[in-house]
C-alpha positions as CSV (number, residue, x, y, z in Angstrom):
1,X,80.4,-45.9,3.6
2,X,78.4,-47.7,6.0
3,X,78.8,-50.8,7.3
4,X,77.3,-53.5,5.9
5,X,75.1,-54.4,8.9
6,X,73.6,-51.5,7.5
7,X,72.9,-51.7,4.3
8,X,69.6,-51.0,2.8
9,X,67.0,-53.2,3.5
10,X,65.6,-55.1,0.6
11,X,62.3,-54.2,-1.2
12,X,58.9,-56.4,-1.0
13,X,59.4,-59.6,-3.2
14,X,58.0,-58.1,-6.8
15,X,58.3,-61.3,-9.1
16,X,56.0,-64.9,-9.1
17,X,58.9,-66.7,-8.1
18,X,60.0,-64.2,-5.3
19,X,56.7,-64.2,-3.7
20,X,56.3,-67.8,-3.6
21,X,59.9,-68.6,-2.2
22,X,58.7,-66.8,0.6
23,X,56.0,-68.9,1.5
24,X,57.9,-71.7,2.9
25,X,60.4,-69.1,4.6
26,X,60.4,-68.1,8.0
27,X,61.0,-64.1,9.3
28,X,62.8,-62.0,11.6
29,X,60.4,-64.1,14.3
30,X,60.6,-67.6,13.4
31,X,57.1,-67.4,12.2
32,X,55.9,-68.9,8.6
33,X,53.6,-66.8,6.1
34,X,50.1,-66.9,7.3
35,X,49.4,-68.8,4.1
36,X,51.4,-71.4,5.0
37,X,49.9,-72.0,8.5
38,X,46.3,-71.8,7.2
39,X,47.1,-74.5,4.7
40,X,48.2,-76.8,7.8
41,X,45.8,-75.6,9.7
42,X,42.9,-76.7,6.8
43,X,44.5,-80.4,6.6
44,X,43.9,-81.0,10.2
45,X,41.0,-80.1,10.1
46,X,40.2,-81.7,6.7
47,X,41.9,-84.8,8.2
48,X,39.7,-84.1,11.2
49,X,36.5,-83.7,9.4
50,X,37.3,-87.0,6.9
51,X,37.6,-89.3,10.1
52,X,34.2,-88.2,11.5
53,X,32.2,-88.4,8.3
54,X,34.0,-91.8,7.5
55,X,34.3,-93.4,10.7
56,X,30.6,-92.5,12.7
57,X,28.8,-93.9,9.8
58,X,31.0,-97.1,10.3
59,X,30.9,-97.1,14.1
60,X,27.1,-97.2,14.1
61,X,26.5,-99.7,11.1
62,X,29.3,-102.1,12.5
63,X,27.5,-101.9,16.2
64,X,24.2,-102.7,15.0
65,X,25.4,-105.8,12.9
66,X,27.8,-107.1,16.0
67,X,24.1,-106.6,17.9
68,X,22.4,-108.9,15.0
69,X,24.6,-111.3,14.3
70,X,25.6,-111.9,18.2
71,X,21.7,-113.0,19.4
72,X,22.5,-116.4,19.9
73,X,26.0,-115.8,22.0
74,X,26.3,-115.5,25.6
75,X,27.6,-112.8,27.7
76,X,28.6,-112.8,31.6
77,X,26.0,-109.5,31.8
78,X,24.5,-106.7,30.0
79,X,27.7,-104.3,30.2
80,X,30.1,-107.1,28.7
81,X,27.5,-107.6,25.5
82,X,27.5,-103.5,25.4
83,X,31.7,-103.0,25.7
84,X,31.6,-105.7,23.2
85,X,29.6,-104.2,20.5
86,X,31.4,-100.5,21.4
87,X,34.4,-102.6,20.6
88,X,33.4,-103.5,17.4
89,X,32.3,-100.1,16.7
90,X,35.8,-98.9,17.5
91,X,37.2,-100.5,15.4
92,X,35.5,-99.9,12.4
93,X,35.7,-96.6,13.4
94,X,39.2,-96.4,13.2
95,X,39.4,-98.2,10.1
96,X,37.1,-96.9,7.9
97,X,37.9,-93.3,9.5
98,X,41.6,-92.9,9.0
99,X,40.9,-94.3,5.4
100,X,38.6,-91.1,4.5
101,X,40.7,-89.0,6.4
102,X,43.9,-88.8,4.9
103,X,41.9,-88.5,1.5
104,X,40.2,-85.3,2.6
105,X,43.5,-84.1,4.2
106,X,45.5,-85.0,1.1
107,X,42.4,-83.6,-0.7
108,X,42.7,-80.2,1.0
109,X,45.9,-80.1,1.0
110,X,46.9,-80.1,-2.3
111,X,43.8,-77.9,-3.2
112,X,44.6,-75.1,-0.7
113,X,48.8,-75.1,-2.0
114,X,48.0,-75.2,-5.3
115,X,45.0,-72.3,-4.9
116,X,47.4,-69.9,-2.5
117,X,50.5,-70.7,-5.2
118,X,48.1,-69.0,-8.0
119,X,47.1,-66.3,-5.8
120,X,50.4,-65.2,-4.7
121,X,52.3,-65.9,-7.8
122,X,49.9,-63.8,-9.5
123,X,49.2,-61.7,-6.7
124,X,45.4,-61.2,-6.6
125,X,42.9,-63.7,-5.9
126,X,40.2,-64.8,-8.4
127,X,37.6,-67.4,-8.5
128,X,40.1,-69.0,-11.4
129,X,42.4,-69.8,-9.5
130,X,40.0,-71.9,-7.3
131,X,38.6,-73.6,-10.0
132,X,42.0,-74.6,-11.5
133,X,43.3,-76.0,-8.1
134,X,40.1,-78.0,-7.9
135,X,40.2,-79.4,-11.4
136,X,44.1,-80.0,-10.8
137,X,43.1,-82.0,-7.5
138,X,40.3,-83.4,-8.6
139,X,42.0,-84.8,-11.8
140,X,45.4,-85.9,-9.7
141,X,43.2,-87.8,-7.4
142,X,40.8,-89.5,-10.2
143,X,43.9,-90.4,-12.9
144,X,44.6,-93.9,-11.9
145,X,41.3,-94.3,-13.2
146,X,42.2,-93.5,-17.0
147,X,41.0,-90.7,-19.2
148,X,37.8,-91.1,-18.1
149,X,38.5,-91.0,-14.4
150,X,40.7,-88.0,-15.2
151,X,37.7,-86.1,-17.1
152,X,35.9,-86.9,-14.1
153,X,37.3,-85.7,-11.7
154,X,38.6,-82.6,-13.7
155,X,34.9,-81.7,-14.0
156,X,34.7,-82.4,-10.3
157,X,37.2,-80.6,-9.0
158,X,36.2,-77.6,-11.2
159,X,32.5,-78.0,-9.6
160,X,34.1,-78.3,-5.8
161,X,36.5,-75.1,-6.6
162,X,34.2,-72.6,-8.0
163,X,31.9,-72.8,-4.5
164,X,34.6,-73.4,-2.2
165,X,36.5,-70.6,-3.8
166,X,33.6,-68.0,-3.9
167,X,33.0,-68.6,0.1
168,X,36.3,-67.7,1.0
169,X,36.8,-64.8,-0.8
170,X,33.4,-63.3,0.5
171,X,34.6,-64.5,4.0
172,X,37.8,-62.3,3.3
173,X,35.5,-59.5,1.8
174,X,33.4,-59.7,4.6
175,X,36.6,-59.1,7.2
176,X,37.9,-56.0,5.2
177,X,40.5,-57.1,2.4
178,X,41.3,-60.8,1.1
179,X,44.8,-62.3,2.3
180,X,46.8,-61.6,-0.6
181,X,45.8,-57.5,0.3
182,X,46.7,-57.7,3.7
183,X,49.5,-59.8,2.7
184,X,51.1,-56.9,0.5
185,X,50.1,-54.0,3.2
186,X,52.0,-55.6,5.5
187,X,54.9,-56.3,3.4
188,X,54.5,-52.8,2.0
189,X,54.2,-51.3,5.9
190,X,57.6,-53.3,6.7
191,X,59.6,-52.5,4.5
192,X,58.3,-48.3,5.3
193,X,59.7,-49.7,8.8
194,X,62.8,-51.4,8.0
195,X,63.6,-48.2,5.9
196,X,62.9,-45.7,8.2
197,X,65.2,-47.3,10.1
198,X,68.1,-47.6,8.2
199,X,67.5,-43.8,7.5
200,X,67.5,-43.5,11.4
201,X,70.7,-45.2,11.8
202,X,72.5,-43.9,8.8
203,X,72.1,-40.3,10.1
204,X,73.3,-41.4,13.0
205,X,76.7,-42.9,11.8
206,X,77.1,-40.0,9.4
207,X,76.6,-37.5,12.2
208,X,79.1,-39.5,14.1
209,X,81.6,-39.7,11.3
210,X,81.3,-36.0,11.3
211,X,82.3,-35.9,14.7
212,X,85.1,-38.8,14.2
213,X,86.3,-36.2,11.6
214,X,86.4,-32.8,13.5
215,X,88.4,-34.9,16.2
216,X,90.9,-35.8,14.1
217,X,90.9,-32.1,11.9
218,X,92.0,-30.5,15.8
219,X,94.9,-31.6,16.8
220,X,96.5,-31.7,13.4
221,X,95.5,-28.0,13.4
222,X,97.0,-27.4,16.3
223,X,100.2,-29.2,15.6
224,X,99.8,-26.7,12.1
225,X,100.1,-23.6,14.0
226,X,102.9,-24.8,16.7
227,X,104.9,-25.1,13.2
């Protein structure tokens, strides 16, 4: 037989579990699922997003109050009193910013793994599995609050999914196929490659064999006849 460099190359991933094992495993090229990378990708820029909406707000109200409540100070000139209330702009900016950004990132985070785990563990994506990773995030993030903080937020979460979910599948409709179809065509159309190849190659080391063989089969005939 062959040697076991090889062997036949192993078929696309056909259970739940198989399919989502391979999300957090790299290929022949180092590279991660494009999954995984778009659910980094979306909590930067969740994190991203969070910071701005949090921290302008906070910027702007803290300058205007360090501009009220500083009337009465003195300041060597007009650019110290300026720097001074951009300072105190800063910082709530930073503050109140990072504190509404790693909610939204955490936010998105879990919604977007919990959402792509549904779709490729069942392989197809719905609008249910959008709504149950928002009413799973929304109720995760709501349950220190009690029952009603977890009704809450399931309702939510349910409300935030449905939306979110149907945009991104017609963005993905609107490109040609969703993710989870081009994610099985190109499985599919690597695996036709990998075979093809080990077909290539085991004609190749048969063929040689063959050759190997008759090499062998003449002298031994020869020696035969000088018998």
């Amino acid at each position: 037989g062959a040697p076991p460099q090889f062997g036949r190359p192993a078929p696309p991933p056909q259970t739940g579990w198989e399919r989502l094992s391979e999300l957090w495993r790299r290929d022949e090229r180092q590279r991660y699922p494009e999954e995984t990378v778009n659910i980094a990708k979306s909590a930067f820029t969740g994190g991203v997003v969070g910071w701005v909406y949090g921290g302008l707000p906070a910027f702007y109200q803290a300058r205007r109050a360090f501009i009220e409540g500083s009337q009465g100070e003195l300041f060597q000139n007009r650019a110290d009193a300026v720097q001074s209330a951009h300072r105190a702009g800063l910082r709530s900016f930073i503050r109140y910013g990072w504190r509404w950004s790693w909610r939204v990132a955490a936010f998105v985070t879990i919604f977007n793994t919990v959402s792509t785990g549904l779709s490729v563990y069942r392989n197809k994506t719905t609008i249910g599995n959008f709504a149950s990773a928002g009413a799973f995030t929304g109720a995760l993030f709501r349950m220190h609050l009690g029952l009603q903080g977890l009704a809450g937020g399931f309702v939510f979460g349910t409300a935030f999914g449905i939306p979110a979910g149907g945009l991104l599948m017609m963005m993905q409709k609107l490109a040609g196929e969703t993710l989870q179809e081009k994610r099985n065509r190109e499985r599919r159309e690597l695996y036709e490659q990998k075979l093809a190849e080990w077909q290539s190659r085991l004609s190749v080391m048969n063929v040689l064999g063959e050759m190997e063989g008759n090499t062998q089969e003449g002298p031994e005939t020869e020696g035969a006849r000088e018998s």
